[in-house]
N, C-alpha and C positions, 0 to 999 in steps of 0.2 A: 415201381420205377426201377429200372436196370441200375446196376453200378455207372455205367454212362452217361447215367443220366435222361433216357428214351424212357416215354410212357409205353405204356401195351400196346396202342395202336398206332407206333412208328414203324411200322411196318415189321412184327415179327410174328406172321400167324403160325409159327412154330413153334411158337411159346405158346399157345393160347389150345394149340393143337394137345399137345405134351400133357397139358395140366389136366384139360379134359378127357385125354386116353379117345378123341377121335370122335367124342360128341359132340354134340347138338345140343342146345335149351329148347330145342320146340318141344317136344313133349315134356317135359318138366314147369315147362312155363304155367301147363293149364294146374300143376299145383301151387307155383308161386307166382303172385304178382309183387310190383313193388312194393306194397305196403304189407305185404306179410312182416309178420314178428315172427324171429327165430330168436330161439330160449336155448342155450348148451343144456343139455342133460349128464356129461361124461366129462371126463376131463381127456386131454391128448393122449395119446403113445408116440411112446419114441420111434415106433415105426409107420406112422403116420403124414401122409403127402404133407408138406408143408403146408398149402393153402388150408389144408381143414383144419390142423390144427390153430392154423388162426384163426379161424369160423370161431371155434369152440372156446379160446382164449377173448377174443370180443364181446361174444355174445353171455355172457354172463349174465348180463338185465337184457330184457329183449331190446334187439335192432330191429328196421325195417330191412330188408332184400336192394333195398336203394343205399340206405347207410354201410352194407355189408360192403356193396358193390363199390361205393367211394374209397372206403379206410381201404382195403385191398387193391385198389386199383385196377380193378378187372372190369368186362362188359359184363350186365347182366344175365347175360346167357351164358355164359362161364361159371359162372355166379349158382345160378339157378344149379347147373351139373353138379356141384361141390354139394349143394344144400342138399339135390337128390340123394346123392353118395349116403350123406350123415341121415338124412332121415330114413331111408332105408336100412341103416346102422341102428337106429334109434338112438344116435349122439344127441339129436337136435328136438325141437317141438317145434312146430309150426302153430301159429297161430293166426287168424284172421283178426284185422283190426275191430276194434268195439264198431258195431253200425251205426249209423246216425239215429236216433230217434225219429218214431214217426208221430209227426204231431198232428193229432185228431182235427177232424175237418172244423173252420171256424165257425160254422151255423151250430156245431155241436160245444165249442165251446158256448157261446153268449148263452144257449139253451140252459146248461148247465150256471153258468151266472145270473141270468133272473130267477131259475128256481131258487137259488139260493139268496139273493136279496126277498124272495117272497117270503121265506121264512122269518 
């Protein structure tokens, strides 16, 4: 939020412009989605864009790409450029969420339960 009090999208795509240096998230996106976990690996420098260094201050225990994107206030496609930045750096780790489990077909489970009431 500006000292004004305006969020990011009250109209300044010059901000959003600036921070990103003129990109895009379309290609970043096919490495992050929202549920990516990013992990800091480094700590800041003092000559360090502002937004990264709050990636890196944040992420301490991993976030998700959605959480990242609330606490800083930015769209995720802003978002995602910053996370390219640091992991191209190697500041950051990406991680993919745990998957679901896949739980075996139910004709396979009971099978396996009267074998073993057989015994």
């Amino acid at each position: 939020m500006s000292a004004d009090g305006r969020d990011w999208d009250d109209g300044n795509p010059e901000r959003l412009y600036v921070i990103t240096r003129g990109r895009s998230g379309l290609a970043e996106q096919a490495v992050f989605d929202l549920v990516t976990l990013i992990v800091s690996r480094a700590e800041p420098t003092p000559a360090m864009q502002p937004e990264h260094t709050a990636i890196l201050r944040i992420c301490g225990s991993p976030l998700s790409v959605a959480e990242i994107s609330a606490y800083l206030r930015l769209p995720t496609s802003a978002v995602t450029v910053l996370l390219a930045d640091l992991l191209a750096e190697e500041r950051i780790e990406a991680r993919s969420p745990v998957p679901q489990a896949i739980i075996p077909d139910r004709a396979l489970l009971e099978a396996v339960i009267h074998g073993l009431q057989r015994l």
